[in-house]
C-alpha positions in Angstrom: 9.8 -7.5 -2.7 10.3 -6.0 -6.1 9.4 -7.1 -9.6 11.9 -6.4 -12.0 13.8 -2.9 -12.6 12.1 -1.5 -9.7 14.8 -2.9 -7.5 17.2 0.6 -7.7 13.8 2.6 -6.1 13.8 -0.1 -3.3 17.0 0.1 -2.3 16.4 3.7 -1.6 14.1 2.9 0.7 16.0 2.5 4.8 12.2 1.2 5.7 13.1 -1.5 4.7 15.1 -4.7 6.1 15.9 -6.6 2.4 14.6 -6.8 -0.9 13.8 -10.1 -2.8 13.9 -9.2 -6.7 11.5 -11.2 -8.9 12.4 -11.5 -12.6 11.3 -12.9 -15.7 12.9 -16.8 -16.0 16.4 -16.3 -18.2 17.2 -12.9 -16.7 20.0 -12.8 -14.2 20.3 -10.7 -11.1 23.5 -8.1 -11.4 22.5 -5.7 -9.0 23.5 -5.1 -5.4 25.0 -8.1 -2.9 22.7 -8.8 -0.9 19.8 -8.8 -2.8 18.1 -12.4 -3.3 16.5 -12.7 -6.5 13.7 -15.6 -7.5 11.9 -16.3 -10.9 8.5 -15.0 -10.9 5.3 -17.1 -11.8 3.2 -16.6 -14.7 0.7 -14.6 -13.0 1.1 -11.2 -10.5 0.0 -13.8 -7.7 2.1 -16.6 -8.6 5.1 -14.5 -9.0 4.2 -12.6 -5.2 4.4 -16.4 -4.6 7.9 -17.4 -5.6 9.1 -13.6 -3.9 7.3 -14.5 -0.6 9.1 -17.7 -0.1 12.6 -16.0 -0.2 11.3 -14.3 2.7 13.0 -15.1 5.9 11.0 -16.4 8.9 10.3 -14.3 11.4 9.4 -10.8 8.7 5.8 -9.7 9.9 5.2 -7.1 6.9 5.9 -7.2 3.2 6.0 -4.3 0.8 5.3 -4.8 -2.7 6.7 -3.0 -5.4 6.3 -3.0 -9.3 8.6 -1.1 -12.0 5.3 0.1 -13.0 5.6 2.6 -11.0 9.1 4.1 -11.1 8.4 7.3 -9.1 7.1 6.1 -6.0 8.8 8.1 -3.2 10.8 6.8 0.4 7.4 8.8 2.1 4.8 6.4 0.3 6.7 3.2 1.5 7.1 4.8 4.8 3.0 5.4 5.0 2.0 1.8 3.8 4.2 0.5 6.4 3.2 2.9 9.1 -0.9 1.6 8.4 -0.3 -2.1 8.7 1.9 -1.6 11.6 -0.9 0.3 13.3 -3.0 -2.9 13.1 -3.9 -3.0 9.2 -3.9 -6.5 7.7 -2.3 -4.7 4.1 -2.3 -1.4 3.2 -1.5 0.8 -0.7 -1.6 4.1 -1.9 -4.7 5.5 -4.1 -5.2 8.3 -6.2 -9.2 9.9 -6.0 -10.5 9.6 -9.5 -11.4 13.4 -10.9 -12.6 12.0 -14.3 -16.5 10.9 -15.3 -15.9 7.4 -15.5 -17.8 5.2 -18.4 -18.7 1.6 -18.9 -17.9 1.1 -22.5 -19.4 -1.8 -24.5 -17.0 -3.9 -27.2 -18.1 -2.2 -29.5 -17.8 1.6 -27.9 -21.5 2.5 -26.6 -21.5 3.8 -23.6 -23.3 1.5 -21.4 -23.0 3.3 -18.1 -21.9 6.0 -15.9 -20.1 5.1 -12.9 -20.8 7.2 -9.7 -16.9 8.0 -9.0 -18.1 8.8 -5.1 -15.7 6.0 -3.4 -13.6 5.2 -6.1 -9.8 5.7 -6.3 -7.1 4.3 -8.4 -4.6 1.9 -7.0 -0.7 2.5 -6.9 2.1 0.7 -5.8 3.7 0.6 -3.0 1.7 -2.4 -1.1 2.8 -3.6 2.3 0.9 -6.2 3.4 1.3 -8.2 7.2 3.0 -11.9 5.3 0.8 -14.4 7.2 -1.9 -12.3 5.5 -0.8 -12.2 2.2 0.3 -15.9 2.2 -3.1 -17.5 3.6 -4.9 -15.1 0.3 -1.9 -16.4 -1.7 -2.7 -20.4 -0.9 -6.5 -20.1 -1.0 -6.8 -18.4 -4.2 -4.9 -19.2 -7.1 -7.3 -17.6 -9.7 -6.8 -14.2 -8.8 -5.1 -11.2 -10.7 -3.3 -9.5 -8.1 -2.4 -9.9 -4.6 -4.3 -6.9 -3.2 -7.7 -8.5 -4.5 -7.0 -11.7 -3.4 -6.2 -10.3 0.1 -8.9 -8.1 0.4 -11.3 -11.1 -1.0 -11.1 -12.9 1.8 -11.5 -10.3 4.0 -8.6 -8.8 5.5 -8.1 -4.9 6.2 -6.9 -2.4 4.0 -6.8 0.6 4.7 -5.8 3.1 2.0 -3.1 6.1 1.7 -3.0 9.4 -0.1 -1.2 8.5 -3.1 1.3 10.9 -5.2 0.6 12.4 -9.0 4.1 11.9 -10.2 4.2 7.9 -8.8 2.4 7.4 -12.5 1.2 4.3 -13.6 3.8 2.9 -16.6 3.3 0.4 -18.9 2.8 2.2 -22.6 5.2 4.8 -24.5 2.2 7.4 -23.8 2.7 7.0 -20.1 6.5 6.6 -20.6 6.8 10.1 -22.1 4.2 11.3 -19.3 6.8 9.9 -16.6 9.5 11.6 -18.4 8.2 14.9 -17.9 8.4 14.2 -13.9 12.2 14.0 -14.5 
């Protein structure tokens, strides 16, 4: 599935069988026949959701895609595939975090410093086994994402190197970042 304008990067992408687009309610699909397209929910889980039950039966894995992440190559959809079809339950790419990281109070006091040992940023893509994602998906409906909500109730994830340029975009700062990629 893809959210949005991510739908050209998909389509690139021969690992995969179809692609269900999920867009904002009012916004018609004019891409590519073939290509369903639902209205997504107000949350990241509840539009996952509306995308999952386009889905035809008998599709074992999933991959989740955002616009917020434009870059993301044929090779990283390819190696979150390749992990849940070796027996992971869902599987994403992660960047290691370099950076000191800080907890910062409201009112900017640093409060702590986090031991960055074992922490990684997440990117998209996310392929996830759909039996998995859809028992999270119904238990949960307070949850801000559909990787947490897996991995809350306790399936396997297991994580692949992620790429520098598949960047992270949702402000003009890390719009101008991306188009230095290009």
């Amino acid at each position: 599935m893809a959210n949005g304008s991510s739908t050209t990067a998909s389509m690139r992408w021969p690992h995969c069988e179809g692609v269900t687009v999920v867009l904002p309610a009012g916004i018609a699909w004019d891409g590519p026949a073939g290509t369903s397209a639902v209205v997504g929910g107000n949350t990241n889980p509840g539009s996952v959701r509306n995308g999952l039950a386009a889905v035809p039966a008998g599709i074992d894995v999933v991959v989740l895609h955002s616009p917020s992440h434009p870059l993301a190559s044929s090779a990283l959809v390819a190696a979150v595939l390749d992990e849940v079809r070796a027996g992971a339950e869902g599987s994403y790419s992660v960047m290691v975090i370099h950076d000191v990281i800080k907890r910062v109070d409201s009112d900017g006091w640093v409060s702590e410093t986090l031991p960055k040992a074992g922490l990684a940023i997440t990117q998209m893509p996310m392929a996830f086994r759909v039996g998995v994602l859809r028992d999270a998906l119904a238990r949960d409906v307070g949850g801000t994402d559909a990787a947490t909500l897996v991995e809350r109730f306790g399936a396997r994830v297991r994580t692949v190197p992620g790429e520098i340029q598949n960047l992270h975009v949702t402000t003009r700062d890390e719009l101008e970042a991306l188009r230095r990629f290009q």
